[in-house]
PDB file of N, CA, C and O in Angstrom, chain B, residues numbered from 101:
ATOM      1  N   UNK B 101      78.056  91.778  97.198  1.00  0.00           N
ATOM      2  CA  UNK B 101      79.033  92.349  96.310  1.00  0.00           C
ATOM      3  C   UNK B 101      80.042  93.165  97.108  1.00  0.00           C
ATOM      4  O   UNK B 101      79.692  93.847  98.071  1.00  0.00           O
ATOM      5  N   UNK B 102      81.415  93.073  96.649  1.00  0.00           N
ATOM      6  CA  UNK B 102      82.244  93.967  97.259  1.00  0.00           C
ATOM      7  C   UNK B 102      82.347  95.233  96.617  1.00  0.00           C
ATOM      8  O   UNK B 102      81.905  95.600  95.528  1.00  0.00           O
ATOM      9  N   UNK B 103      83.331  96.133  97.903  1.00  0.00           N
ATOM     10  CA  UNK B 103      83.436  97.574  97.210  1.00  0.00           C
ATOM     11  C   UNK B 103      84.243  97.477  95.985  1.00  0.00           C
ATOM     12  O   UNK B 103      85.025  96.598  95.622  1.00  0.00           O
ATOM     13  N   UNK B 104      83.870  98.604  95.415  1.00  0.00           N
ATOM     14  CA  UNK B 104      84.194  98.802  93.888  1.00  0.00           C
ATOM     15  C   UNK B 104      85.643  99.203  94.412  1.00  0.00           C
ATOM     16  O   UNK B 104      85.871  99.446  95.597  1.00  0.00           O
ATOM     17  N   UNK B 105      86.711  99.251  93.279  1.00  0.00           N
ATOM     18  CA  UNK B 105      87.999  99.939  93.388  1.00  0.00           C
ATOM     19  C   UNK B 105      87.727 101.157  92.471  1.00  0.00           C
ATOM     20  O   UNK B 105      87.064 100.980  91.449  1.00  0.00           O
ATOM     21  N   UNK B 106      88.342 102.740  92.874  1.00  0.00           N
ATOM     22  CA  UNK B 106      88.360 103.118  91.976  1.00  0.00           C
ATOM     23  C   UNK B 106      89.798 102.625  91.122  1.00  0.00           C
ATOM     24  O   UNK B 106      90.630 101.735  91.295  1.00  0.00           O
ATOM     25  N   UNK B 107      89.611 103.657  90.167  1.00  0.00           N
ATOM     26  CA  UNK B 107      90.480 103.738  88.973  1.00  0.00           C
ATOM     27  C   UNK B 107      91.892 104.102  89.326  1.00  0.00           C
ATOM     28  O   UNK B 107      92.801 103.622  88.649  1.00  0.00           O
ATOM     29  N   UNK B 108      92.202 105.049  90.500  1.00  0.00           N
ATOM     30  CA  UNK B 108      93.571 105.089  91.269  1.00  0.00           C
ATOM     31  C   UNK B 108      93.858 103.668  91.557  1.00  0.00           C
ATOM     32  O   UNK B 108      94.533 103.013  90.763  1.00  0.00           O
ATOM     33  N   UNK B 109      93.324 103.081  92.787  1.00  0.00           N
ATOM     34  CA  UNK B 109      93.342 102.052  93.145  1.00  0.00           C
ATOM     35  C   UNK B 109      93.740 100.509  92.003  1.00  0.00           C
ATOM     36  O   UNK B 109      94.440  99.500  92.084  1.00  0.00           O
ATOM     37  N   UNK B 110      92.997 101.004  91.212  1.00  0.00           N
ATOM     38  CA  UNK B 110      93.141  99.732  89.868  1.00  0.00           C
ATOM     39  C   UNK B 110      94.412 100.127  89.382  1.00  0.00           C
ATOM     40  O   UNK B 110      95.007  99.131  88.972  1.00  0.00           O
ATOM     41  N   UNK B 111      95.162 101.297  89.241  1.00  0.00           N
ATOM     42  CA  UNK B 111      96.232 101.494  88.488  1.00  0.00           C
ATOM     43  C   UNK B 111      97.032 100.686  89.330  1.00  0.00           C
ATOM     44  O   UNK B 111      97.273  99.486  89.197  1.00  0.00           O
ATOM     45  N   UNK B 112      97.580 101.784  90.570  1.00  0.00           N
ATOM     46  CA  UNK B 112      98.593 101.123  91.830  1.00  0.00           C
ATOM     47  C   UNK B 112      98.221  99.652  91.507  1.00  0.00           C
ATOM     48  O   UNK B 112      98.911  99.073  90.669  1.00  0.00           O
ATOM     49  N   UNK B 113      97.241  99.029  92.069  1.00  0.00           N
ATOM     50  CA  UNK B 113      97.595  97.376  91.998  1.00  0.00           C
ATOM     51  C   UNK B 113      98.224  97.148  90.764  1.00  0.00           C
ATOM     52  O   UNK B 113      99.254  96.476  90.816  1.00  0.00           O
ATOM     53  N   UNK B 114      97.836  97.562  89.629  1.00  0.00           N
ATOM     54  CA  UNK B 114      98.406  97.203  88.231  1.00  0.00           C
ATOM     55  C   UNK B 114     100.027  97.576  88.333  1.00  0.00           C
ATOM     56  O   UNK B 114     100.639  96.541  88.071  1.00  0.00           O
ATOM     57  N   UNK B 115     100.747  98.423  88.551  1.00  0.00           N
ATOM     58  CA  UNK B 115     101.728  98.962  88.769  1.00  0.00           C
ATOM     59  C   UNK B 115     102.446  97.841  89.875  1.00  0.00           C
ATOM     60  O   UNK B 115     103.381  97.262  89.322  1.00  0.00           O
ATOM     61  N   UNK B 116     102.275  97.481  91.030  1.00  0.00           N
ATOM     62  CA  UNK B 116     102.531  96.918  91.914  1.00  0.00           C
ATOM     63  C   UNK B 116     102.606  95.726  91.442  1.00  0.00           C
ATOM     64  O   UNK B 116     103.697  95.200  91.660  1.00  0.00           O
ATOM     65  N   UNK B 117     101.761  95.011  90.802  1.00  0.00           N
ATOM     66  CA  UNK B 117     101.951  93.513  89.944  1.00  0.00           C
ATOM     67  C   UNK B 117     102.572  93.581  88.960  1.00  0.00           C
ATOM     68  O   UNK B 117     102.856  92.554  88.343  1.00  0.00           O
ATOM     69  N   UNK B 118     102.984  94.884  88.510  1.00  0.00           N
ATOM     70  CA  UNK B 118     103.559  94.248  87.315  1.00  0.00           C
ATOM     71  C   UNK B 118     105.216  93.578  87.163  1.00  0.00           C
ATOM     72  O   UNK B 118     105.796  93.063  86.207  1.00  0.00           O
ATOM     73  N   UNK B 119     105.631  93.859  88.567  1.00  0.00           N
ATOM     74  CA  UNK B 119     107.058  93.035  88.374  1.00  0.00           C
ATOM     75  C   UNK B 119     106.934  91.527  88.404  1.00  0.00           C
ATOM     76  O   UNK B 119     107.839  90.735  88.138  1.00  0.00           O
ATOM     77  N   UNK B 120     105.583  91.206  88.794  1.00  0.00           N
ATOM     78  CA  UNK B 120     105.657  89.619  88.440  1.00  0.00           C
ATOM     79  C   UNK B 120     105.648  89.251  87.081  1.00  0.00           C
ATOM     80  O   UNK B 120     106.088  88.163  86.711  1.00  0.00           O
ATOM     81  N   UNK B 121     105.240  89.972  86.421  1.00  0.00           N
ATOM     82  CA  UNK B 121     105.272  89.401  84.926  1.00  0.00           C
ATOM     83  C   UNK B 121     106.700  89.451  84.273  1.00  0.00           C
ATOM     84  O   UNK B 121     107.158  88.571  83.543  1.00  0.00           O
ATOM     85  N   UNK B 122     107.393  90.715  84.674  1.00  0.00           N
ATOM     86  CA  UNK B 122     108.737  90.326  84.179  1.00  0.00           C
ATOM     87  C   UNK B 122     109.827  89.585  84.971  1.00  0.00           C
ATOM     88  O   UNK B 122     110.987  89.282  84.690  1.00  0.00           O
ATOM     89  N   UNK B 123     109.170  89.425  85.900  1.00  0.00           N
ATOM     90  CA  UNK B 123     110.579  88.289  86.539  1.00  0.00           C
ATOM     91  C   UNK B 123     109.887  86.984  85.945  1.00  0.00           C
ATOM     92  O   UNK B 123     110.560  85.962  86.070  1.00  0.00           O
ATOM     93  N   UNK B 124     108.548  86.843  85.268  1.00  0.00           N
ATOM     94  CA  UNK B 124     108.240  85.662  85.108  1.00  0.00           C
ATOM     95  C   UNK B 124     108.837  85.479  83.650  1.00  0.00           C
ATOM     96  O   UNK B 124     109.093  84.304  83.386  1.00  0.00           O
ATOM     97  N   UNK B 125     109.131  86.461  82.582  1.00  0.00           N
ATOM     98  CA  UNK B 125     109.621  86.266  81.811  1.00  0.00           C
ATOM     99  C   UNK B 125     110.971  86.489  81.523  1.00  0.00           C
ATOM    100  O   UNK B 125     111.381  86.358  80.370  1.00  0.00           O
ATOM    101  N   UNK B 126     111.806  86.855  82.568  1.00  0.00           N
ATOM    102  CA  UNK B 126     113.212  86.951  82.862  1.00  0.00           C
ATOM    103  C   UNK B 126     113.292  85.209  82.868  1.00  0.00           C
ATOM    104  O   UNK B 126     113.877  84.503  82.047  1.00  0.00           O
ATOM    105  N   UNK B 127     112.410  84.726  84.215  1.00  0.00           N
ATOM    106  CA  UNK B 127     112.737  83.183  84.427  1.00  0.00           C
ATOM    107  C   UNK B 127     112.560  82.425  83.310  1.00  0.00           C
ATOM    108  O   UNK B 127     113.214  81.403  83.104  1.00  0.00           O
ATOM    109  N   UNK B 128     111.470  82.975  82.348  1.00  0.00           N
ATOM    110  CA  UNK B 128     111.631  81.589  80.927  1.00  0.00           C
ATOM    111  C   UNK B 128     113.049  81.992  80.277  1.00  0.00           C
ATOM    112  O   UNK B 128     113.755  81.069  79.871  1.00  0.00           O
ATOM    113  N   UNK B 129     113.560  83.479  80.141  1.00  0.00           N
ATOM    114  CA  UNK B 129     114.705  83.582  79.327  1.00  0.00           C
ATOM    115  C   UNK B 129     115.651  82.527  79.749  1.00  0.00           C
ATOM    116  O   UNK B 129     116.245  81.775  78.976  1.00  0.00           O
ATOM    117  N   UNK B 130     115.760  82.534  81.272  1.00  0.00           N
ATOM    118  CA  UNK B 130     116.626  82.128  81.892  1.00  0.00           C
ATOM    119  C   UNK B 130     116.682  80.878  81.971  1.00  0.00           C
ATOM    120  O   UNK B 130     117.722  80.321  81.621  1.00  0.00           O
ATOM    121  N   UNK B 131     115.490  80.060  82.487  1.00  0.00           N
ATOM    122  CA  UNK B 131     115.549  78.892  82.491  1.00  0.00           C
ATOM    123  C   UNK B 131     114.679  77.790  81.134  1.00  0.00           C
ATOM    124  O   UNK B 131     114.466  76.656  81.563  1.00  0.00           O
ATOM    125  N   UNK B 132     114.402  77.925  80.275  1.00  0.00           N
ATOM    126  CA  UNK B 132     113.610  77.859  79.176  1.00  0.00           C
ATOM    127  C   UNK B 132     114.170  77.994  77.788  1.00  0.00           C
ATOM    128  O   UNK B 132     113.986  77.093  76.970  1.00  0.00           O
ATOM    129  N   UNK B 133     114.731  78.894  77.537  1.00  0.00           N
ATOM    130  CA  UNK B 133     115.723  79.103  76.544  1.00  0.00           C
ATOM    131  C   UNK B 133     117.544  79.126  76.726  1.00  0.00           C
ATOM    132  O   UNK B 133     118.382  78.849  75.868  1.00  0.00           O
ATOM    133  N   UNK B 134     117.710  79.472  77.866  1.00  0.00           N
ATOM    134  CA  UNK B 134     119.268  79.255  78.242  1.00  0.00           C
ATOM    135  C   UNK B 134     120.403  79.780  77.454  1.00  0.00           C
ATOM    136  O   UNK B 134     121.563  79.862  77.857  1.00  0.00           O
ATOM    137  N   UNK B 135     120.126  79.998  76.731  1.00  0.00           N
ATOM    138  CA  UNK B 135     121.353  80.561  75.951  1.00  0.00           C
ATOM    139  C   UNK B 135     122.005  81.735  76.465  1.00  0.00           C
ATOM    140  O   UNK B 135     121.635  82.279  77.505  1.00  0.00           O
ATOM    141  N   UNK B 136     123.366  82.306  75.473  1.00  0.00           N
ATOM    142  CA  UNK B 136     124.184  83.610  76.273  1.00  0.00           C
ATOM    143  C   UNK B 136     123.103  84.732  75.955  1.00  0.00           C
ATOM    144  O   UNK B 136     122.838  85.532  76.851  1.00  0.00           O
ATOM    145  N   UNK B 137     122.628  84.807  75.033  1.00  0.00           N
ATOM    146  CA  UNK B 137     121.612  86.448  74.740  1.00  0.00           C
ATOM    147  C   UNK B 137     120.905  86.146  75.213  1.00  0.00           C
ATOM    148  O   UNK B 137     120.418  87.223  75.558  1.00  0.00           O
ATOM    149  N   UNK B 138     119.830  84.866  75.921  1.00  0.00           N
ATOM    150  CA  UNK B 138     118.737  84.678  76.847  1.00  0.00           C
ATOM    151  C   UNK B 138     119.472  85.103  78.332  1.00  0.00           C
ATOM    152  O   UNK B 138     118.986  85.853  79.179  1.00  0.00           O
ATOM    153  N   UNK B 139     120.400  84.609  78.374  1.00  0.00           N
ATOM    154  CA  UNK B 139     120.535  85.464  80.083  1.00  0.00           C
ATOM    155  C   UNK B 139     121.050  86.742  80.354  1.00  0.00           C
ATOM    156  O   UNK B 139     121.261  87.140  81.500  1.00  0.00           O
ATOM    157  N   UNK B 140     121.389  87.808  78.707  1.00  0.00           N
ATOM    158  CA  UNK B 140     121.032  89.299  78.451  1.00  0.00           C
ATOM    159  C   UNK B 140     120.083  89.572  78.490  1.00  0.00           C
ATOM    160  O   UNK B 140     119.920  90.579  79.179  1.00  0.00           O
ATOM    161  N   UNK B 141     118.858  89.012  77.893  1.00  0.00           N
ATOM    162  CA  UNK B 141     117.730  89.447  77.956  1.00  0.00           C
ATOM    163  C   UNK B 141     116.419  89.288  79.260  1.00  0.00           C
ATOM    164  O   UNK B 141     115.261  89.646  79.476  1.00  0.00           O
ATOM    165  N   UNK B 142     117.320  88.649  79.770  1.00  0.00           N
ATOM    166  CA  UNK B 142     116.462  87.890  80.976  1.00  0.00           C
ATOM    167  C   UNK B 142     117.209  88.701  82.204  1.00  0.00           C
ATOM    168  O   UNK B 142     116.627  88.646  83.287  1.00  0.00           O
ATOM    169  N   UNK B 143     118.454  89.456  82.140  1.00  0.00           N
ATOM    170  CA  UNK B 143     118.429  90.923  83.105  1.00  0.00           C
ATOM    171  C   UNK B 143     118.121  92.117  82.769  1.00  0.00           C
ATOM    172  O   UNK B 143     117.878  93.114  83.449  1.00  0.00           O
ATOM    173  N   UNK B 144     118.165  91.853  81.128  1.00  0.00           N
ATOM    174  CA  UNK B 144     117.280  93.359  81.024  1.00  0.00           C
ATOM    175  C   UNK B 144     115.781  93.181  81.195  1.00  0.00           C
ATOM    176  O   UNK B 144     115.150  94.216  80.981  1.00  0.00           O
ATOM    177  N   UNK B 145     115.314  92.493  81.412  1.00  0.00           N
ATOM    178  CA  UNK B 145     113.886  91.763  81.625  1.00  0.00           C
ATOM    179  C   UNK B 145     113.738  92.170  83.148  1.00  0.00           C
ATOM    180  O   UNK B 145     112.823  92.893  83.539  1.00  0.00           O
ATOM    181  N   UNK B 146     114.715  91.644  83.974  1.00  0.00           N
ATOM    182  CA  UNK B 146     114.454  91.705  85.580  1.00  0.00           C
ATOM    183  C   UNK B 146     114.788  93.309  85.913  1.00  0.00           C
ATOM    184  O   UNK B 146     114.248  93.867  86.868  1.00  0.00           O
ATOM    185  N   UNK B 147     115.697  93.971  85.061  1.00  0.00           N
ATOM    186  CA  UNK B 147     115.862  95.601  85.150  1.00  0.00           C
ATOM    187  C   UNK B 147     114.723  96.004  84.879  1.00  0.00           C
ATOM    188  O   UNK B 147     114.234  96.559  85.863  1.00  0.00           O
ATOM    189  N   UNK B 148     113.938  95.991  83.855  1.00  0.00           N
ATOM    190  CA  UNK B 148     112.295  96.789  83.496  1.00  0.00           C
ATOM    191  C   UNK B 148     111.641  96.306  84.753  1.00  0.00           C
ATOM    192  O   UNK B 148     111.009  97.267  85.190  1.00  0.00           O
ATOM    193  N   UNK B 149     111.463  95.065  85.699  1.00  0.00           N
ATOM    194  CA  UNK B 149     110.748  95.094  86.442  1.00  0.00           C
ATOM    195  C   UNK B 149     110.966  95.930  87.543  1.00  0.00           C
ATOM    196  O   UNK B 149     110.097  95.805  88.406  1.00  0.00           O
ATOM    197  N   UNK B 150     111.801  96.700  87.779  1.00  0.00           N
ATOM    198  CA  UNK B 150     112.151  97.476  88.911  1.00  0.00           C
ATOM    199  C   UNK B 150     111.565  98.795  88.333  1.00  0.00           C
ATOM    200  O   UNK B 150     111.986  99.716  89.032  1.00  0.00           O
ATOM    201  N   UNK B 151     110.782  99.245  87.363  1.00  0.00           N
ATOM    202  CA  UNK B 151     110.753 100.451  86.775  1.00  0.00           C
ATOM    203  C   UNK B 151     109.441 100.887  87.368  1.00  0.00           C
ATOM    204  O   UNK B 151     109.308 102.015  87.844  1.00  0.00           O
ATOM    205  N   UNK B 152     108.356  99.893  87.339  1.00  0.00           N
ATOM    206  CA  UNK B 152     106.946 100.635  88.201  1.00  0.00           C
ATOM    207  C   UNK B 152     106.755 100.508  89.184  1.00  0.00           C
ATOM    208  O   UNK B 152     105.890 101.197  89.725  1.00  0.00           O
ATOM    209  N   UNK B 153     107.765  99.180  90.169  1.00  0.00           N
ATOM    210  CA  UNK B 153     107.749  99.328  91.694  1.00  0.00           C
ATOM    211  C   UNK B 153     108.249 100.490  91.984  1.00  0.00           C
ATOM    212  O   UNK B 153     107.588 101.130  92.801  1.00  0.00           O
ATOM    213  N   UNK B 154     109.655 101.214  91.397  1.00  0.00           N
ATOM    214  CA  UNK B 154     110.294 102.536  92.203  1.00  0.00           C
ATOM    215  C   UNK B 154     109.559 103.739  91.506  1.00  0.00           C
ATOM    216  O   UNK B 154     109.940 104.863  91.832  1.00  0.00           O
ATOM    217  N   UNK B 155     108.707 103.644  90.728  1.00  0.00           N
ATOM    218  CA  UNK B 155     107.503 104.591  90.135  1.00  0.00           C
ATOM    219  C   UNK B 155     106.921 104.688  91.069  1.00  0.00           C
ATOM    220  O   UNK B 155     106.885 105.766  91.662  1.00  0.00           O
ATOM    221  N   UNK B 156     106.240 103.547  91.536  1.00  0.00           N
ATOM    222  CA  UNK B 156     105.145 103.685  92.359  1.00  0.00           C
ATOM    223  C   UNK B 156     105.583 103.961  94.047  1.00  0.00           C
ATOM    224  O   UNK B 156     104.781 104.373  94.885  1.00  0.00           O
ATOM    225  N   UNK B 157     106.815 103.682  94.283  1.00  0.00           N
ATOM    226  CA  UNK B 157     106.834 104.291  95.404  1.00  0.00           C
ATOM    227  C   UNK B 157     107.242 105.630  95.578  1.00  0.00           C
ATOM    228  O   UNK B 157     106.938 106.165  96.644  1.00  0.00           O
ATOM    229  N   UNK B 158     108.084 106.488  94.455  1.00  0.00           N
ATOM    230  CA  UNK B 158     107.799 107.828  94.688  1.00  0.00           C
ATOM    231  C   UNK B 158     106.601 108.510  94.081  1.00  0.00           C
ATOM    232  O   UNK B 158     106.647 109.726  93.895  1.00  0.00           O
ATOM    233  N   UNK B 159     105.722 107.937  93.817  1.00  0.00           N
ATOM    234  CA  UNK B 159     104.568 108.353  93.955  1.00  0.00           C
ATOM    235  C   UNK B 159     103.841 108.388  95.212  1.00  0.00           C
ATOM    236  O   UNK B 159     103.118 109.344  95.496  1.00  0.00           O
ATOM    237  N   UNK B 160     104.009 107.333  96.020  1.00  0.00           N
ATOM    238  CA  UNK B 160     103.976 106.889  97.359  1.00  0.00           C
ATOM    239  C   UNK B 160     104.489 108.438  98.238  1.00  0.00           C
ATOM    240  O   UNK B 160     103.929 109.417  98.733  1.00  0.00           O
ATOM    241  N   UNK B 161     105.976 107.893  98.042  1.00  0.00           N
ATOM    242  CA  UNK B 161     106.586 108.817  99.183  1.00  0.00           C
ATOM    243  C   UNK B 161     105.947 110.722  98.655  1.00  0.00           C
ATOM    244  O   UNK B 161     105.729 111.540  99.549  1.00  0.00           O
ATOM    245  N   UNK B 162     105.781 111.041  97.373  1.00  0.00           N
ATOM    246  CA  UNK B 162     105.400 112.281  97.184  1.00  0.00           C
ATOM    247  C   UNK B 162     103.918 112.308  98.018  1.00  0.00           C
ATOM    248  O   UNK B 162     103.821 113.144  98.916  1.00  0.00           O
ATOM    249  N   UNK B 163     102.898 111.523  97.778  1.00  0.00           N
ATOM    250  CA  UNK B 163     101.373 112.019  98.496  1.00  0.00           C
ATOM    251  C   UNK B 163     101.797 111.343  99.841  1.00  0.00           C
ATOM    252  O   UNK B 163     100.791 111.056 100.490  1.00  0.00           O
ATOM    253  N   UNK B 164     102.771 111.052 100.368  1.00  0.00           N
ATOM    254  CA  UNK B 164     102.589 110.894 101.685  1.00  0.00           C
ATOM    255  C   UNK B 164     101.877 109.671 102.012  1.00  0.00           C
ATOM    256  O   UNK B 164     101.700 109.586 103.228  1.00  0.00           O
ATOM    257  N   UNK B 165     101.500 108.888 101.482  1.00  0.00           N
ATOM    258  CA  UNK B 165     100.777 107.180 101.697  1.00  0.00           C
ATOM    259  C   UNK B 165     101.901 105.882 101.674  1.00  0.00           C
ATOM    260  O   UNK B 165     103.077 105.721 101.347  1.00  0.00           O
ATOM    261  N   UNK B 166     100.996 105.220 102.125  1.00  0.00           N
ATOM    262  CA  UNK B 166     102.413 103.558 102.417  1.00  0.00           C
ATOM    263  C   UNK B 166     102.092 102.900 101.165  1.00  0.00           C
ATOM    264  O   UNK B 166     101.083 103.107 100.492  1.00  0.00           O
ATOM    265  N   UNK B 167     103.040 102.083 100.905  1.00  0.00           N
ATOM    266  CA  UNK B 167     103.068 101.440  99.766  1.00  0.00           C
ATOM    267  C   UNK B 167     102.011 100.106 100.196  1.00  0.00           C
ATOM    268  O   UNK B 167     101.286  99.350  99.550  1.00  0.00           O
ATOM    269  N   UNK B 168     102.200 100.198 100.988  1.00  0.00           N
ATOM    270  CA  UNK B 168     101.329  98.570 101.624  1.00  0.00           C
ATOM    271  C   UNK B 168     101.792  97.059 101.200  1.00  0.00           C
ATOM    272  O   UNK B 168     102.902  96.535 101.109  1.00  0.00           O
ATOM    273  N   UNK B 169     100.591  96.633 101.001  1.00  0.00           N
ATOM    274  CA  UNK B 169     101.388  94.947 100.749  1.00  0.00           C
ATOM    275  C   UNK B 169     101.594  94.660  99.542  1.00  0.00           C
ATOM    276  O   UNK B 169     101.788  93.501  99.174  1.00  0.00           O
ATOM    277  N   UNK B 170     101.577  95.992  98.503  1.00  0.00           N
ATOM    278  CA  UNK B 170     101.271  95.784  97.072  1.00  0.00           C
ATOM    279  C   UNK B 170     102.994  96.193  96.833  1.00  0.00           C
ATOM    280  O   UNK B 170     103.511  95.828  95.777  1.00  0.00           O
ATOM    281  N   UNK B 171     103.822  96.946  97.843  1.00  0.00           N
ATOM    282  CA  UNK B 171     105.084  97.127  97.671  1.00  0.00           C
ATOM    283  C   UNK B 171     106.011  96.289  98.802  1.00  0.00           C
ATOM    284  O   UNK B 171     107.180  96.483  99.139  1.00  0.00           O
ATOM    285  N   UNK B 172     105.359  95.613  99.108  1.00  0.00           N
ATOM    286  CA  UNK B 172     106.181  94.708  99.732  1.00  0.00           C
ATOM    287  C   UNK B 172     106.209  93.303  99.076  1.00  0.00           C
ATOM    288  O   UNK B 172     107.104  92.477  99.256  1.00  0.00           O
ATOM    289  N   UNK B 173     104.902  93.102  98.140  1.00  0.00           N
ATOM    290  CA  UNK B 173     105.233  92.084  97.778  1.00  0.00           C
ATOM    291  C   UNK B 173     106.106  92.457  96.089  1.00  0.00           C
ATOM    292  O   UNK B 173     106.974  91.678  95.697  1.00  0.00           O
ATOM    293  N   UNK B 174     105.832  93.345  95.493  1.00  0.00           N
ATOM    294  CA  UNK B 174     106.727  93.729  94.652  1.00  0.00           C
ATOM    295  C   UNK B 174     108.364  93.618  94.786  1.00  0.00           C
ATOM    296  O   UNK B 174     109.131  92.864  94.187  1.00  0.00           O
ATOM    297  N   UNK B 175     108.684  94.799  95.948  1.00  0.00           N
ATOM    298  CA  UNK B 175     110.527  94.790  96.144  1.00  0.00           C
ATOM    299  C   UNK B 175     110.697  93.502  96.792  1.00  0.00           C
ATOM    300  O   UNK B 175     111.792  93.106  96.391  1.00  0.00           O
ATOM    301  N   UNK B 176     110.111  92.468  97.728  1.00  0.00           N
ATOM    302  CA  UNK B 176     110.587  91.267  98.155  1.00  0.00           C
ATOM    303  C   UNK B 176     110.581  90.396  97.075  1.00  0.00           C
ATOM    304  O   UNK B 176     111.549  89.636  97.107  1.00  0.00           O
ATOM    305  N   UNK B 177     109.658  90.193  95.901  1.00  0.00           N
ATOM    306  CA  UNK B 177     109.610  89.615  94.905  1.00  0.00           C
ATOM    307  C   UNK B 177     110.962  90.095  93.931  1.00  0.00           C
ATOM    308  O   UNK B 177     111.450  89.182  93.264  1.00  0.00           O
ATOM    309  N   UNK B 178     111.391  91.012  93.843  1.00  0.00           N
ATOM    310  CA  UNK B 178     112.171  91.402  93.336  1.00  0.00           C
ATOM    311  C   UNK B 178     113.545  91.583  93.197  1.00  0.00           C
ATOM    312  O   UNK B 178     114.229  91.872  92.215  1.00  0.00           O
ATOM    313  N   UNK B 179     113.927  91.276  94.804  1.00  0.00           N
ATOM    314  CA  UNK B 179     115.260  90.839  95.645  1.00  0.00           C
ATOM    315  C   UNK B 179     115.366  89.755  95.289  1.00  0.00           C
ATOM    316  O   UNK B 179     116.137  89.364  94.413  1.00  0.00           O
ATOM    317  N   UNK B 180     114.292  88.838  96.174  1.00  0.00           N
ATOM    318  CA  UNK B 180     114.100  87.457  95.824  1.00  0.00           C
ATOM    319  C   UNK B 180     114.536  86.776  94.207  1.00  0.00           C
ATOM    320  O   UNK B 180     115.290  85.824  94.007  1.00  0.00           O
ATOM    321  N   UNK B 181     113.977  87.400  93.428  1.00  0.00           N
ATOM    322  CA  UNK B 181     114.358  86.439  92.214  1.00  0.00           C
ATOM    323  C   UNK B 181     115.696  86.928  91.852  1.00  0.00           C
ATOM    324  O   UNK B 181     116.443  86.141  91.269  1.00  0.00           O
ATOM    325  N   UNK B 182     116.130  88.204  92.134  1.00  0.00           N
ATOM    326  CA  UNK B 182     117.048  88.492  91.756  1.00  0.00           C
ATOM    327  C   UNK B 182     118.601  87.888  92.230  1.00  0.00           C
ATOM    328  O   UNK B 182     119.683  87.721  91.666  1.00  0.00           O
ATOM    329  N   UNK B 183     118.013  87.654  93.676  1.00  0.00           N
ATOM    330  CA  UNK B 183     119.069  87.010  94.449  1.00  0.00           C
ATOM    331  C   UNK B 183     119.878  85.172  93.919  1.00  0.00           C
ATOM    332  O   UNK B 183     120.953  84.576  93.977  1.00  0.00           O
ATOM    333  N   UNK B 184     118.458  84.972  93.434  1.00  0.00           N
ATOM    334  CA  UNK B 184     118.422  83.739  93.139  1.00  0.00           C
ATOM    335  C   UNK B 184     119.074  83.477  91.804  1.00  0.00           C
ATOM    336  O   UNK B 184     119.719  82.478  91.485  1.00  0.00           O
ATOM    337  N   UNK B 185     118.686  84.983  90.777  1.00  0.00           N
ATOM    338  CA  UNK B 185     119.245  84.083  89.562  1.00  0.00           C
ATOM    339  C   UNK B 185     120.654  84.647  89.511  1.00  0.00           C
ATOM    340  O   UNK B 185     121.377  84.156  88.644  1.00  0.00           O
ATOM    341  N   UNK B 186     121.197  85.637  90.322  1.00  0.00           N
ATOM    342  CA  UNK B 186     122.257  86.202  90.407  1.00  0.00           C
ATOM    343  C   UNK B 186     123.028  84.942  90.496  1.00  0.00           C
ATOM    344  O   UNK B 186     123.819  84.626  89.607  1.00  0.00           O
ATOM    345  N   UNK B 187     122.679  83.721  92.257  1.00  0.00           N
ATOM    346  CA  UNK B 187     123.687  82.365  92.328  1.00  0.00           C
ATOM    347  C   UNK B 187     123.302  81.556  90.644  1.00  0.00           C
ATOM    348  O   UNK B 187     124.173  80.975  89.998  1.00  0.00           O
ATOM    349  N   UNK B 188     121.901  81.687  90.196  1.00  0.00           N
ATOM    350  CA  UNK B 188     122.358  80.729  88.866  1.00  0.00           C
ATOM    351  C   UNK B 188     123.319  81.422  88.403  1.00  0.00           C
ATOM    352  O   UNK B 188     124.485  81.035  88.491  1.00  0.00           O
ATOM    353  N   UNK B 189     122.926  82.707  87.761  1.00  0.00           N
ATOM    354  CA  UNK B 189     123.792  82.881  86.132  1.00  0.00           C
ATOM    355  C   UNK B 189     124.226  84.341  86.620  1.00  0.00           C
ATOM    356  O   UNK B 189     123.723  85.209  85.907  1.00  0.00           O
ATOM    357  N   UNK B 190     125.087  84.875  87.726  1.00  0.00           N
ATOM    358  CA  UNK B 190     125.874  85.682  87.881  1.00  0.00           C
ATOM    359  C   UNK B 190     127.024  85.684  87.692  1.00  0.00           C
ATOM    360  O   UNK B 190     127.688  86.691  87.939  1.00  0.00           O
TER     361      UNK B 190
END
């Protein structure tokens, strides 16, 4: 059996994943429904996902700890799609 996580630990990852879920539902607005209020709602969709990565890193930068690979894969995930749907529907 592996080590347990505590309950800090379980949050941060939770926090850190959660911009995949809204760029994943930015991308159905975007590519799935298509319309003009789907690609409003599909940047205010990709805006909420930026809300618990930059949570969680000044939480970060206040106790003095690295964000690790849980904020790198967050803000690269987050450039990334953004970059991308900016050339679709910018």
């Amino acid at each position: 059996m592996g080590m347990k996580k505590t309950r800090e630990r379980m949050v941060s990852d939770n926090m850190w994943g959660s911009s995949a879920v809204f760029c994943m539902a930015a991308f159905v607005a975007f590519v799935v429904v298509r319309s003009e209020a789907a690609v409003r709602v599909g940047w205010i969709l990709y805006g909420c996902g930026w809300v618990a990565p930059v949570g969680m890193a000044v939480w970060c930068a206040a106790r003095r700890k690295s964000p690790g690979v849980g904020g790198v894969f967050a803000f690269g995930l987050l450039v990334v799609f953004g970059l991308l749907a900016w050339l679709a529907h910018g």
